[in-house]
C-alpha positions in Angstrom: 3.6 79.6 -56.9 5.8 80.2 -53.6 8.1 77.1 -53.6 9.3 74.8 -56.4 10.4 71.4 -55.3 8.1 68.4 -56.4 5.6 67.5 -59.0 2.7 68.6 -56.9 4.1 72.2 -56.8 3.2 72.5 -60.8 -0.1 71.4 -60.7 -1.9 70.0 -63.6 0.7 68.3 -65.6 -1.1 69.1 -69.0 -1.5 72.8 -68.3 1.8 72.7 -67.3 2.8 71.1 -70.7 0.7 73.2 -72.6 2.4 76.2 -71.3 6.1 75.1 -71.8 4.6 74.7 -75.6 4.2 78.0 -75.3 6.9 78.9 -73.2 9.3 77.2 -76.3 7.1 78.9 -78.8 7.4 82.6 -78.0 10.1 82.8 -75.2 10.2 86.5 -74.8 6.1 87.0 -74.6 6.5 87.6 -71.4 9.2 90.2 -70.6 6.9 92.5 -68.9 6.5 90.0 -65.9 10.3 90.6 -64.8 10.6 94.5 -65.0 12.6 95.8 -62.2 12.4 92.4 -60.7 15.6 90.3 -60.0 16.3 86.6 -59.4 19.3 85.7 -57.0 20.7 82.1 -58.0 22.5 80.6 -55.4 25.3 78.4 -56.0 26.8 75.7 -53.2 27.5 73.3 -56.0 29.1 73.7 -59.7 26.5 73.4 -62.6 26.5 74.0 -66.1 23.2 73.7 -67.6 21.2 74.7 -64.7 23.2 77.8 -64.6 23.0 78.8 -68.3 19.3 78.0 -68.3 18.9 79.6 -65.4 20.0 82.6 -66.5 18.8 82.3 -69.8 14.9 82.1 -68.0 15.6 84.6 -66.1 16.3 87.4 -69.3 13.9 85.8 -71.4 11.2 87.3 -68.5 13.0 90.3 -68.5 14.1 89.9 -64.8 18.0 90.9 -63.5 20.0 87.6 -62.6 22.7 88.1 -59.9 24.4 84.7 -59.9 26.1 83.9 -56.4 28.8 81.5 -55.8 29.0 80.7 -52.2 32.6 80.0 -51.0 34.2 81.8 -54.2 32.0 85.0 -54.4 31.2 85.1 -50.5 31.9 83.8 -47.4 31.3 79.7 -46.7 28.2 79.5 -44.6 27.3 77.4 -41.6 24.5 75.8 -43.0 23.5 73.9 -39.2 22.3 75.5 -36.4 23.7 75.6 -32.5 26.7 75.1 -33.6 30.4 76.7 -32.1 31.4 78.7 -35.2 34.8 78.8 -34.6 36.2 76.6 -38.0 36.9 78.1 -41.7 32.9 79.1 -42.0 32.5 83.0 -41.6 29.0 83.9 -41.6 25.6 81.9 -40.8 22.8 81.1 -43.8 20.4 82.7 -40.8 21.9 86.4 -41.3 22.8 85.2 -45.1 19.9 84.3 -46.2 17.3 87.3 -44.9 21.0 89.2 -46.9 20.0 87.8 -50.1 16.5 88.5 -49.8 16.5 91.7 -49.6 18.4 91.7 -53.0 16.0 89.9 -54.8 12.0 88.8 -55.7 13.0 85.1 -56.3 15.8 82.9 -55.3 17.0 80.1 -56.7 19.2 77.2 -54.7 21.9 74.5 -55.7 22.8 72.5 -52.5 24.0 69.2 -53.1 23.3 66.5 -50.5 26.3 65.7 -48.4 25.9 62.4 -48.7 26.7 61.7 -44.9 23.9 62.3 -42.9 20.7 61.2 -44.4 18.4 63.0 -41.9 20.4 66.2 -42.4 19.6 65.6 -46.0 16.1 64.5 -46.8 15.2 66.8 -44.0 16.4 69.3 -46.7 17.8 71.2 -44.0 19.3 74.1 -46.8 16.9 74.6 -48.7 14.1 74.7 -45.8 16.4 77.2 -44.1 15.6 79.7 -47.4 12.2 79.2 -47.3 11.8 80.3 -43.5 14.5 82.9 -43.4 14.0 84.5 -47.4 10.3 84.7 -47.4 10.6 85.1 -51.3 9.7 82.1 -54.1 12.2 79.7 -53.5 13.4 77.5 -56.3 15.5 74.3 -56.5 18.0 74.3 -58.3 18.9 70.8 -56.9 18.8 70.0 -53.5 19.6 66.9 -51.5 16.8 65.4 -52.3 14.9 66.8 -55.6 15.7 68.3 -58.9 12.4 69.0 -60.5 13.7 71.9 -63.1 15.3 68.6 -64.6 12.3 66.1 -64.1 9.8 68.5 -65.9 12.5 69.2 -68.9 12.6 65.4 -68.8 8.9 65.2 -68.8 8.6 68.1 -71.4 11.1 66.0 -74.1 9.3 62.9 -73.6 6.2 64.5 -74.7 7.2 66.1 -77.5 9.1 63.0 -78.5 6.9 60.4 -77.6 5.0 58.3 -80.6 2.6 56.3 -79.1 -0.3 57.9 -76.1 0.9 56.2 -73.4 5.1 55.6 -73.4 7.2 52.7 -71.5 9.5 55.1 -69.3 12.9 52.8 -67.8 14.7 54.7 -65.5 17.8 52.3 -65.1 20.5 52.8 -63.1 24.5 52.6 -64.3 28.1 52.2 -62.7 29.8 55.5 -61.5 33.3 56.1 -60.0 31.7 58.3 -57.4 28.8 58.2 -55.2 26.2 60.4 -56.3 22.7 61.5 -55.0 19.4 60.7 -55.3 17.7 63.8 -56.6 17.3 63.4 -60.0 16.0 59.8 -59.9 14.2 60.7 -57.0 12.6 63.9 -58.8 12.6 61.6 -62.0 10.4 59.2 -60.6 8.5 61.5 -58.8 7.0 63.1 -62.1 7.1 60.0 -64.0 4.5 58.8 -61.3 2.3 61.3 -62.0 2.5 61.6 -65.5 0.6 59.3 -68.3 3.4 56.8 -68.8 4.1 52.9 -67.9 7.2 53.6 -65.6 9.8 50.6 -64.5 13.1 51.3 -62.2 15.9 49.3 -62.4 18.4 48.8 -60.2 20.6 46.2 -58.2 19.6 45.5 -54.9 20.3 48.2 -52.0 19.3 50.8 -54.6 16.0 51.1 -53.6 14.7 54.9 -54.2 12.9 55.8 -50.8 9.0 55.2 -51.5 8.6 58.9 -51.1 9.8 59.2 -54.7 9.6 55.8 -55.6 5.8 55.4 -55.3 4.0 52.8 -57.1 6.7 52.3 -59.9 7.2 48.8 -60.7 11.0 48.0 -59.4 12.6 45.5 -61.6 16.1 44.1 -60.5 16.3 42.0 -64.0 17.8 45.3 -66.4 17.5 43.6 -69.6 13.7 42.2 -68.6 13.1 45.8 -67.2 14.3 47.5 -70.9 12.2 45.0 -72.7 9.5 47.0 -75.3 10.6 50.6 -73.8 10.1 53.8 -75.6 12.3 55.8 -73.6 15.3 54.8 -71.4 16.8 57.0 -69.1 20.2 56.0 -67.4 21.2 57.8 -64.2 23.9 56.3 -61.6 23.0 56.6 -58.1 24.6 56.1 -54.5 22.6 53.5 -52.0 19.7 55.5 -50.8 20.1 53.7 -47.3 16.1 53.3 -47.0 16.3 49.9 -45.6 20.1 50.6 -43.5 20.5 54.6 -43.3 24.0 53.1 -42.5 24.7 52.3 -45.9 23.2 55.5 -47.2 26.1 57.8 -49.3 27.5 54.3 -49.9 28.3 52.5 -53.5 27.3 49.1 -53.3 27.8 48.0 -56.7 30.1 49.2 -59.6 28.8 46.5 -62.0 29.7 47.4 -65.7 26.8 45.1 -66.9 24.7 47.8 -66.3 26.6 50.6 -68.7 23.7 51.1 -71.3 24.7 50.1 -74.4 23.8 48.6 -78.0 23.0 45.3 -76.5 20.4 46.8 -73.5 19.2 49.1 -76.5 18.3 46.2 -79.0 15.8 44.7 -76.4 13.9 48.0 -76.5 11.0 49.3 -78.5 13.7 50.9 -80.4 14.0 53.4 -77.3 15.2 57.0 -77.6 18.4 57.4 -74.8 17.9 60.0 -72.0 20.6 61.8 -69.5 20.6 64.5 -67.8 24.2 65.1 -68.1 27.0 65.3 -67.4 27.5 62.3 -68.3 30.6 59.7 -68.1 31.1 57.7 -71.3 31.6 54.4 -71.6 30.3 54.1 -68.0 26.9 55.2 -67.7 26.2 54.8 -71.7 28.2 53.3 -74.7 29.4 56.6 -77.4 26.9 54.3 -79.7 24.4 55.3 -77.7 24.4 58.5 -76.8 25.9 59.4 -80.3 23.1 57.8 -82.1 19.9 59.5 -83.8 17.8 58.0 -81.1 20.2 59.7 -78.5 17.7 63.5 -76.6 20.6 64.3 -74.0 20.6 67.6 -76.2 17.2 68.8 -77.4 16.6 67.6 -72.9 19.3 69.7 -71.8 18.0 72.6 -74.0 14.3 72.0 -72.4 15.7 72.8 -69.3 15.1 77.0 -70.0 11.6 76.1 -71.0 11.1 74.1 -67.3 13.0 77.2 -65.9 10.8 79.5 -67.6 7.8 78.2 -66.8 8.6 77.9 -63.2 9.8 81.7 -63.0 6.7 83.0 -65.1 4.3 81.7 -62.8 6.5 82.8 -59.3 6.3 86.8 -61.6 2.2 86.3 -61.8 1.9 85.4 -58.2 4.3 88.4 -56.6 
């Protein structure tokens, strides 16, 4: 495995499964892959769990993490090209990045989308400039566009939690005082698409995820229709993709507290089990009596997200 982005990168789904059983099982099976190797994880953003899991991955493969944090524990980086470098940015991800790599075996990114430019971001213009400059495994840790660590520990929970073959999946989306990106509905819908599931997104109009991501998902705009019978729920706030006006795109178009996820959306469910990938804001995106309740993964999820790491970072090991 040379890049990790989308679902396609994994491969068969139920190998992949089977091997994060595995992965969960005996996490430290594998420590010979990652001696004398390192992994450099590379910070734009602030994260908790992808961090921590990140890390944890990393040690349980026996590889050296060296965690960078650009703008605190370097210089800020241009990140576009051609341009007069004559503002608060010191040194250029062309000479950074080639830097790093000769560090490391495997680097790992976290580059938020800017949220202003949508070409500039689902062109993925970081994260593309790793790939050509590193020529190492390149892993996202969340990009502008995709966060598919999260989407297969999200995929990994809802398989072992799952109590009927085939699940109904709701991604939904809820109110947020800030605009957000896409990536992890994006990513979220990517790997639903391809797993064994009945998936539904639902969202107020303008939301639309772009059909890249989106696929052939049924889009409800009804939320409490769209939650009827489902097995799993999974809230996430997003800003206005701009597929139909890339001048709306960055934009929030709706603040609508209807949509906060609480007992009332849950009692119309198959008596659904709550999913976030967290952080979260109470009382916004989900009632406490939600995500307090038994039928509440945002834990056990958040902890799957070392097995998705692992996974990811044994196979990049096997193919060096």
């Amino acid at each position: 495995m040379k890049s990790f982005f989308h679902v396609s990168d994994i491969g068969d789904l139920g190998a992949a499964l089977e091997e994060a059983r595995q992965v969960k099982e005996t996490p430290f099976a594998w420590k010979h892959l990652g001696e004398n190797r390192t992994i450099m994880l590379v910070f734009f953003n602030s994260s908790l769990r992808t961090r921590l899991s990140s890390q944890k991955a990393a040690l349980n493969l026996g590889m050296n993490p060296i965690v960078l944090n650009i703008g605190q524990d370097s210089w800020k980086l241009e990140t576009e090209m051609g341009v007069v470098m004559d503002g608060d940015k010191s040194e250029h991800l062309r000479e950074a990045i080639p830097v790093m790599a000769s560090y490391c075996d495997i680097i790992g990114v976290r580059s938020f989308a800017g949220l202003q430019d949508r070409n500039f971001d689902y062109n993925e213009t970081v994260l593309r400039q790793f790939l050509e400059y590193s020529g190492k495994p390149v892993i996202s840790l969340e990009s502008a566009t995709v966060h598919p660590c999260q989407a297969f520990a999200d995929l990994i929970t809802i398989d072992e939690y799952k109590e009927k073959k085939r699940p109904k999946v709701v991604l939904t989306w809820a109110p947020h005082p800030r605009a957000l990106p896409q990536a992890v509905p994006n990513s979220f819908a990517e790997w639903m698409n391809a797993a064994d599931v009945e998936f539904v997104i639902t969202h107020p109009r303008g939301y639309e995820l772009d059909p890249a991501f989106a696929g052939n998902a049924r889009v409800e705009y009804d939320q409490m229709k769209a939650l009827e019978g489902a097995d799993f729920v999974y809230a996430k706030n997003w800003s206005c993709p701009g597929v139909t006006d890339p001048a709306q795109y960055g934009r929030i178009l709706s603040k609508d507290m209807g949509w906060t996820v609480d007992a009332r959306h849950m009692a119309v469910t198959n008596d659904a089990f709550f999913m976030h990938c967290l952080p979260v804001r109470r009382n916004m995106i989900v009632s406490d009596e939600v995500i307090d309740s038994p039928r509440s993964l945002v834990i056990p999820e958040a902890a799957n997200r070392a097995v998705s790491a692992q996974v990811v970072m044994k196979r990049m090991l096997e193919s060096l």
